[in-house]
MARKE-494306 format. One line per 5 residues: their letters; for each residue x, y, z of C-alpha. Coordinates in Angstrom, 2 decimals. Layout:
<pts>
a	X,Y,Z ~ ...
</pts>
This chain:
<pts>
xxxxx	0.00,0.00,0.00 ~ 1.12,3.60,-0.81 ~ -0.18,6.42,1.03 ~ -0.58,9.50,-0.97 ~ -0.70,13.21,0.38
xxxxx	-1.70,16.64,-0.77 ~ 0.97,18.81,0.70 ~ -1.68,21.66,0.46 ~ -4.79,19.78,2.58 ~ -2.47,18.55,5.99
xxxxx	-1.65,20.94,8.66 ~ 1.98,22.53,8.15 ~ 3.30,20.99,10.70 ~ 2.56,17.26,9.01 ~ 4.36,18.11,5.87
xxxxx	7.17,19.20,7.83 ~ 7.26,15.98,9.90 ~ 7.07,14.04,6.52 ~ 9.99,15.81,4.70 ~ 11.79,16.06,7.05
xxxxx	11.94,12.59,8.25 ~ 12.35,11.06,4.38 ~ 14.63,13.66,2.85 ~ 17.43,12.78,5.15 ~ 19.98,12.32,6.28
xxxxx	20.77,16.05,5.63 ~ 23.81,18.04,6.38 ~ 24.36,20.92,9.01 ~ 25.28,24.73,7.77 ~ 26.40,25.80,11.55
xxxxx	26.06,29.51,9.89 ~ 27.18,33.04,11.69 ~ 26.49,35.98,10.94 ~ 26.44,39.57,12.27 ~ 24.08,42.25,12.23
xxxxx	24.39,45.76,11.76 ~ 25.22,46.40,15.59 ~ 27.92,44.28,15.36 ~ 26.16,41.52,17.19 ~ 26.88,37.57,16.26
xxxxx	24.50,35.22,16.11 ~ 25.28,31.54,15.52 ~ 22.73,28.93,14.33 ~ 22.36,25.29,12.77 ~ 20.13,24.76,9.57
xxxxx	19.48,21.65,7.80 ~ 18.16,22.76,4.79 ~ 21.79,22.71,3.25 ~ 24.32,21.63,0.11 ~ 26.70,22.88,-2.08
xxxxx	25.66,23.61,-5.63 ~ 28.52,24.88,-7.51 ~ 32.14,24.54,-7.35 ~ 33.02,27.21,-9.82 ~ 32.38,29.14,-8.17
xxxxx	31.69,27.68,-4.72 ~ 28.27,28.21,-3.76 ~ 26.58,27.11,-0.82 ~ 22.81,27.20,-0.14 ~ 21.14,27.00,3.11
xxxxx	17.61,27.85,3.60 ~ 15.98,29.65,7.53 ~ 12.37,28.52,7.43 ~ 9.64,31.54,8.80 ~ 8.43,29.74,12.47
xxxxx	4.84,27.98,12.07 ~ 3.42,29.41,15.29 ~ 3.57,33.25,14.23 ~ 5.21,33.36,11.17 ~ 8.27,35.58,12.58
xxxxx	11.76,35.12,10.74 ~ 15.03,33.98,12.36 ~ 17.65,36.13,13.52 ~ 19.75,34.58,10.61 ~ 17.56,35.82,7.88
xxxxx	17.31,39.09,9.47 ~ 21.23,39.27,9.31 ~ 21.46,38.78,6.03 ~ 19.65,41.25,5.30 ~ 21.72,43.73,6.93
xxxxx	25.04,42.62,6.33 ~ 25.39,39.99,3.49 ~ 28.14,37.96,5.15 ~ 28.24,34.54,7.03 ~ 30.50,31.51,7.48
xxxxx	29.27,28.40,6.84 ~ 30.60,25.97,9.78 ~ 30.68,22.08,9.35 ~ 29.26,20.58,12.21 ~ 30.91,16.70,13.71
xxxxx	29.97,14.02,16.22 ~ 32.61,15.99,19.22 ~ 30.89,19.33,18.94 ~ 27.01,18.21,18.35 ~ 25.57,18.40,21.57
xxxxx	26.65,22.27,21.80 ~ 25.55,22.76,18.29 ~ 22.02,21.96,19.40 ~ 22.42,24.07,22.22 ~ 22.70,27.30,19.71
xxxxx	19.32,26.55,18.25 ~ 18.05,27.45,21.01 ~ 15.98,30.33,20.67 ~ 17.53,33.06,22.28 ~ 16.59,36.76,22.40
xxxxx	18.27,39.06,19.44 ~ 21.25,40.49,20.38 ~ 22.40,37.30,22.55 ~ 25.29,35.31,21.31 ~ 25.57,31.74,20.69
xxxxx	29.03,31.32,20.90 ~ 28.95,32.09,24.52 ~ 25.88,30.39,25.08 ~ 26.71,27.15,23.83 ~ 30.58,27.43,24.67
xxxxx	32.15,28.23,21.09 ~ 35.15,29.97,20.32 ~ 34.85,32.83,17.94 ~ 37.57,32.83,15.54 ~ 38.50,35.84,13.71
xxxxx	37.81,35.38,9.91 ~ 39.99,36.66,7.38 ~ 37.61,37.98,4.44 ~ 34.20,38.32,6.11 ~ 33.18,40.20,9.54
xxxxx	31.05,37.18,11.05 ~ 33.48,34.84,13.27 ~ 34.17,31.37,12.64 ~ 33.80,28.29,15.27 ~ 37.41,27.27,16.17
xxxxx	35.52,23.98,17.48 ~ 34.40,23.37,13.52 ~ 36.05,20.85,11.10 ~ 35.79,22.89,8.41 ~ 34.48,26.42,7.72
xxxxx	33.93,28.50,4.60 ~ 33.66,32.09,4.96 ~ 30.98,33.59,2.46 ~ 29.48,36.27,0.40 ~ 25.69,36.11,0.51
xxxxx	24.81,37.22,-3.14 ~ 21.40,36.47,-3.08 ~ 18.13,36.06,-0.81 ~ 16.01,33.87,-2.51 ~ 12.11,34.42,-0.32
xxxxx	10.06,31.53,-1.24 ~ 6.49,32.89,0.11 ~ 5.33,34.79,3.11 ~ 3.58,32.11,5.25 ~ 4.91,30.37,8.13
xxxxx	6.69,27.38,6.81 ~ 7.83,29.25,3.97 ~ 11.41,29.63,3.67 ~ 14.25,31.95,1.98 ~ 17.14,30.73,0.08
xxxxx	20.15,32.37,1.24 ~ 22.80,31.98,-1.21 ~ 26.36,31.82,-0.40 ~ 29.60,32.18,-2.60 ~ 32.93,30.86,-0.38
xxxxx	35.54,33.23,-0.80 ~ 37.88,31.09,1.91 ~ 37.68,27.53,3.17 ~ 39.13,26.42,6.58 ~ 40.43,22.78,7.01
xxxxx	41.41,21.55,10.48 ~ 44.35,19.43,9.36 ~ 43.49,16.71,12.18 ~ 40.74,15.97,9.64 ~ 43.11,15.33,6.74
xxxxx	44.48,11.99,5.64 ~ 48.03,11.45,4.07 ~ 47.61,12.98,1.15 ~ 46.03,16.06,2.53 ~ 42.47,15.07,1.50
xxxxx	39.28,15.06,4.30 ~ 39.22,11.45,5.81 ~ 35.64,10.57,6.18 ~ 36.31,8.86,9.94 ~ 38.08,11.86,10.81
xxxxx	35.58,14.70,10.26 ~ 33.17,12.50,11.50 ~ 30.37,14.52,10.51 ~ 26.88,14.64,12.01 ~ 23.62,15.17,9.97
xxxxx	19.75,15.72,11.00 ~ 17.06,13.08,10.50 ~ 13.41,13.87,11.22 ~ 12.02,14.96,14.95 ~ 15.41,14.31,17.40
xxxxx	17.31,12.30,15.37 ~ 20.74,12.90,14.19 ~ 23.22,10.20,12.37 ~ 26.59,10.23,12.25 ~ 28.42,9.34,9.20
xxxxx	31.78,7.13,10.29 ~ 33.48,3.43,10.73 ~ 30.45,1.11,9.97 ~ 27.94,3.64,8.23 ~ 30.32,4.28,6.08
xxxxx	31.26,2.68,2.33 ~ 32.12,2.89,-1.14 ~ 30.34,2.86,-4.50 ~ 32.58,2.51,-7.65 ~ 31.39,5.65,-9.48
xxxxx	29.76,4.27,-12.93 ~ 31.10,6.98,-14.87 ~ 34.44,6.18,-14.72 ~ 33.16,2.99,-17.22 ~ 29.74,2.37,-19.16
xxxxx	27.38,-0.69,-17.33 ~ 25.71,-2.88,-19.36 ~ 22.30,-2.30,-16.87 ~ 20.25,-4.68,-15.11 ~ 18.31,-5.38,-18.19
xxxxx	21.51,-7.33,-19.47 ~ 21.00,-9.61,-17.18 ~ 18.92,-13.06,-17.72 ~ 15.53,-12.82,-16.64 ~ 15.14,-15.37,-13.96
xxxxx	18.09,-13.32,-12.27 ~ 16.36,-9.60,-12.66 ~ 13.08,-12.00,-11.35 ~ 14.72,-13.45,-8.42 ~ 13.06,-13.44,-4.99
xxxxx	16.35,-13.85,-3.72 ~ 18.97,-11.17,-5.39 ~ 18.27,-7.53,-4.07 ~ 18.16,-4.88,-6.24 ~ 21.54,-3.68,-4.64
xxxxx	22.96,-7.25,-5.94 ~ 21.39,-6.34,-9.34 ~ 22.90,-3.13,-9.18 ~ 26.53,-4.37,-8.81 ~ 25.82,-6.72,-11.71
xxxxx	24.58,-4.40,-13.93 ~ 27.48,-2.22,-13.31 ~ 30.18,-4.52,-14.79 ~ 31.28,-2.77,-18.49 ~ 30.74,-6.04,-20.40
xxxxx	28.73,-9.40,-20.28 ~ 30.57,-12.52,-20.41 ~ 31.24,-14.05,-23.65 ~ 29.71,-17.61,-24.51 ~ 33.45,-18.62,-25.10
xxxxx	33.67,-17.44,-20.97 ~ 30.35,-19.02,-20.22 ~ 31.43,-22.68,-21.64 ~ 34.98,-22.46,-20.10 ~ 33.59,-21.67,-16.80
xxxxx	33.83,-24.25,-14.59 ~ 30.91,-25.02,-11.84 ~ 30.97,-26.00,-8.08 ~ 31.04,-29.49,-8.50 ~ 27.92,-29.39,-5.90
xxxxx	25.92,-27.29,-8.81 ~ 26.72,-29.89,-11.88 ~ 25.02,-32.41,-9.55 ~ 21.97,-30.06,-9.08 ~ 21.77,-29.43,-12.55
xxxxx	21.44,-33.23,-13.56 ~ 19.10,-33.80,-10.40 ~ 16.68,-31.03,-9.37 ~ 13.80,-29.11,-10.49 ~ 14.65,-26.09,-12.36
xxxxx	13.01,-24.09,-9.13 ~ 15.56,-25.56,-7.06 ~ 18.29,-25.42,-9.36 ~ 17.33,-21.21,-10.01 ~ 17.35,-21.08,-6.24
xxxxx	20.67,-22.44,-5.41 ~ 22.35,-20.63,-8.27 ~ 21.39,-17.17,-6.85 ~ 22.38,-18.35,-3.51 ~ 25.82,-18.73,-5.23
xxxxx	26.06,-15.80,-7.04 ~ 24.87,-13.87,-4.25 ~ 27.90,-14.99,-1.93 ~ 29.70,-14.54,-5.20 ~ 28.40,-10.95,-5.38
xxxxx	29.61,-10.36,-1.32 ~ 32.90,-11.30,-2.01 ~ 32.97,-8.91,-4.87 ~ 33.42,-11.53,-7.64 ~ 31.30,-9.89,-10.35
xxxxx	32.55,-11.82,-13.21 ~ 32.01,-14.74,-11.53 ~ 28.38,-13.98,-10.13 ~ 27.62,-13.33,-13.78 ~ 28.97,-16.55,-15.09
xxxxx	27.26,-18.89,-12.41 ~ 24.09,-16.83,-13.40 ~ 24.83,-17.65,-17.18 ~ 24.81,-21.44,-16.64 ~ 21.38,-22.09,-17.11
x	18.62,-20.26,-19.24
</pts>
């Protein structure tokens, strides 16, 4: 069963719950920024990404509150003085980084609040968190209002002018190790994940070669009740299908010849994607594919 939804007939409140929970895990723009008094402000948002790398644009987005439709002190900032940094937020520094979202009264800053250092920056007025993996300082060139109602929210557009690495983050050839930075990111309602050791792997990029697809495949394979569509996935990503030449030369488990002369073709398509899936595990493509070729 699939529930459907009209964003525009549930309370606010319910669509925020929903998109909040699925489109995640999302990444933290710890942003400060400075209004025209000169006081900070610091504040997490999870509407965030980076969009462009030349130039370097970052997008975060302050949503107007729900209960009175009143903007952040963020937004208003902006507004003034078109200047933040954008701090990355990781597992050691979380717990104060929730702390700042707090909602304080204007003119109250977060740094001291939640026990931040304030870093002087080098291009823009707004500090940076010492306490922060990485921070880019930014030029807000645009502010990006998206309606007027509470939920609504503003694009605030960013170019980074500097980036800040904390070299403890850095592996051995100077690049960010993703254990190290140990970054944090917000789920829906109170949940956070953090993104290191176990939660953590590698996908072969399939641009670096061309996949044949999934529809290469044979059909009782792409029909299995066994083979995930992750296991399909690693299949289809292999840059050519075995020749017939392969397929002949290949030899069997000597367990599967004696399947093949004794059991039901059910059976037989059973234990075959029990093989190639173990195959697939251990990362033998080639040879998932060619234990998958062996029968029609």
């Amino acid at each position: 069963m699939i529930k459907s939804i009209d964003p525009a007939k549930v309370e606010i409140s319910e669509v925020y719950g929903i998109a909040t929970a699925a489109v995640s895990p999302r990444p933290i723009a710890f942003v400060s920024s400075i209004n025209d008094k000169g006081e900070v402000n610091l504040s997490p948002f999870s509407f965030f990404n980076v969009f462009s790398v030349n130039p370097l644009v970052l997008v975060f987005s302050t949503v107007r509150r729900m209960r009175d439709n009143t903007t952040k002190d963020t937004f208003n900032n902006v507004k003034q003085h078109a200047e933040v940094v954008i701090n990355i937020v990781n597992h050691d520094m979380v717990e104060q980084m929730s702390l700042s979202s707090t909602e304080y009264a204007e003119g109250v800053n977060e740094f001291v609040k939640a026990g931040f250092t304030e870093l002087k920056s080098d291009l823009v007025k707004p500090p940076r968190v010492k306490e922060a993996p990485v921070s880019f300082e930014c030029k807000v060139t645009e502010v990006k209002e998206l309606g007027t109602e509470g939920g609504a929210g503003a694009l605030i557009i960013c170019e980074a002018v500097r980036i800040h690495l904390n070299d403890e983050i850095l592996d051995e050839s100077g690049k960010i190790d993703p254990n190290k930075i140990d970054a944090v990111a917000r789920m829906g309602g109170d949940f956070y994940c953090r993104a290191s050791n176990d939660s953590i792997f590698e996908i072969g990029k399939p641009t670096r070669i061309k996949g044949v697809g999934v529809d290469a495949l044979p059909d009782h394979a792409k029909n299995s009740k066994l083979l995930t569509g992750n296991d399909l996935g690693k299949l289809g990503g292999l840059d050519v299908v075995p020749t017939e030449a392969e397929v002949g030369a290949f030899v069997m488990d000597d367990s599967i010849i004696q399947l093949m002369s004794e059991e039901t073709n059910e059976v037989l398509e059973e234990k075959i994607h029990e093989l190639a899936q173990q195959l697939i595990k251990q990362n033998e493509l080639k040879k998932a594919w060619l234990t998958l070729l062996q029968i029609a």
